[in-house]
Structure formats: structure tokens, C-alpha cells
C-alpha positions in Angstrom: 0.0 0.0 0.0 1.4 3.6 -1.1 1.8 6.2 1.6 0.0 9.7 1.2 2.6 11.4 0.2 3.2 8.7 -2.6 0.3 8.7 -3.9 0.0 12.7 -4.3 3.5 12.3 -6.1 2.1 9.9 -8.6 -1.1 11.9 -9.2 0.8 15.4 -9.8 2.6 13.2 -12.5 5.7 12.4 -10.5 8.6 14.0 -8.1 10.2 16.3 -10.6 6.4 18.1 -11.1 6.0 17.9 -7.2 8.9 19.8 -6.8 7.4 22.2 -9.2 4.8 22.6 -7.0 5.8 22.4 -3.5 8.8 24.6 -4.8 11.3 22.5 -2.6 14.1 20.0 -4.0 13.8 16.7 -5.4 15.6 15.0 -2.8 13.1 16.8 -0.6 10.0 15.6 -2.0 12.0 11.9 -1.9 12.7 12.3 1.8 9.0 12.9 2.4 8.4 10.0 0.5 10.3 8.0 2.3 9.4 9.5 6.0 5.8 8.9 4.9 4.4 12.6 5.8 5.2 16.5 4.5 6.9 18.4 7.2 6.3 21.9 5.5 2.8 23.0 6.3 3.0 25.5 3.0 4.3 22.4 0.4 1.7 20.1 2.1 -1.3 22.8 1.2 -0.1 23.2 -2.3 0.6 19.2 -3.1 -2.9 18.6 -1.3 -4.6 21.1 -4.0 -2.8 19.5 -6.7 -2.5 16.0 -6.1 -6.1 15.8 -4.7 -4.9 13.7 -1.4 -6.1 15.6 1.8 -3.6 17.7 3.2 -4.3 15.5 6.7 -3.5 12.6 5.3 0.1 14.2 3.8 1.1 15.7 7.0 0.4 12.5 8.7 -2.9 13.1 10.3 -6.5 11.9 10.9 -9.2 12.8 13.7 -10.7 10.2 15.8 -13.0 10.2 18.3 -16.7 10.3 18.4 -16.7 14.0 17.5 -13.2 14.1 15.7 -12.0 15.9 18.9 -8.7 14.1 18.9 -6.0 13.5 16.3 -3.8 10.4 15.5 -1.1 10.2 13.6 -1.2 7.9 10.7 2.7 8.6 8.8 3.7 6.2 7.1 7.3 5.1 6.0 7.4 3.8 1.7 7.3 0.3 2.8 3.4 1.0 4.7 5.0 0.7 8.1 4.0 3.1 10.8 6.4 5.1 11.7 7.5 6.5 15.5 5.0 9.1 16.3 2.8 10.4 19.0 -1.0 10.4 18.9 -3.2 12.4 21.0 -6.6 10.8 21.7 -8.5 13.6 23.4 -7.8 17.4 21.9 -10.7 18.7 24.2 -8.6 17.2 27.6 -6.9 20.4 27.8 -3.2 20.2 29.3 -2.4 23.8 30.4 -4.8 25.7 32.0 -7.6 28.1 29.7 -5.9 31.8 30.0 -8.2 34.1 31.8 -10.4 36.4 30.5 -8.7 39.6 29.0 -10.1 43.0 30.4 -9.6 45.9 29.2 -6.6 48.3 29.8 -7.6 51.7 32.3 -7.1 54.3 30.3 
């Protein structure tokens, strides 16, 4: 099975035109490949639009959850083997504390 970023390669019509569009290096575009994810936010929009494959899915992402209130990471390697990575299952268990309200400044 071909990773994300594999398939949005093939369907722009290969890693020389993805370069094109992401506006980043050959060898670039290969080392996402091979990592199984975009780590440019920017290049992942752009080969999303193109390519058609949604931008979650290049940067490694999919929500989960009964609402879709968490986020898992689904990266890939080439071979279709997950790689290392985190996954949050619960985006709504807030870690740090909500800031307080701002007020206004006295004048």
C-alpha cells in the first residue's frame, strides 16, 4: 500500500512536477516519501490542492474520536509501516490551564 505522500507524487505526475509545486528540491519531495508525511505546512497545502490527497493525510494526520475531537497520527514510511510518532486521543482534555479572560486596559 502507497503512503499519502506517494500517492499525491504519482497523481501530480511524479517527483520532478511535485517539486514544481511544493517549490522545494527533489531530494526533498523523496525524503517525504520516504518518512511517509510533509513536514512543510506550505508544500503540504499546495501538493494537497494538486494531487487531490487531503492535506491530513500528507502531514500525517486523521481525527478520531466520536466528534473528531482528537487527532492520530497515521505517517507512514514507503514500505506501509507506521512510523515512530505520538498520537493524541483527546484534543478537548486540555493540558495547560484556559488563559483568563482579557479585560480591558484603564485608560
Amino acid at each position: 500500500m502507497k503512503n499519502p505522500v506517494q500517492r499525491a507524487i504519482d497523481a501530480v505526475g511524479g517527483p520532478t512536477k511535485a517539486s514544481f509545486i511544493t517549490q522545494f528540491s527533489a531530494a526533498q519531495i523523496y525524503n517525504w516519501r520516504d518518512q511517509g508525511y510533509v513536514k512543510d505546512g506550505k508544500a503540504a497545502v499546495l501538493l494537497a490542492r494538486a494531487s487531490g490527497v487531503p492535506v491530513e493525510e500528507l502531514v500525517g494526520l486523521e481525527t478520531t474520536g466520536p466528534n473528531g475531537g482528537g487527532v492520530k497520527s497515521t505517517a507512514t514510511s514507503c514500505d506501509g509501516e507506521p512510523t515512530a510518532t505520538e498520537s493524541l486521543d483527546r484534543l478537548d482534555e486540555q493540558i495547560l490551564s484556559p488563559l483568563p479572560s482579557a479585560t480591558a486596559c484603564a485608560a
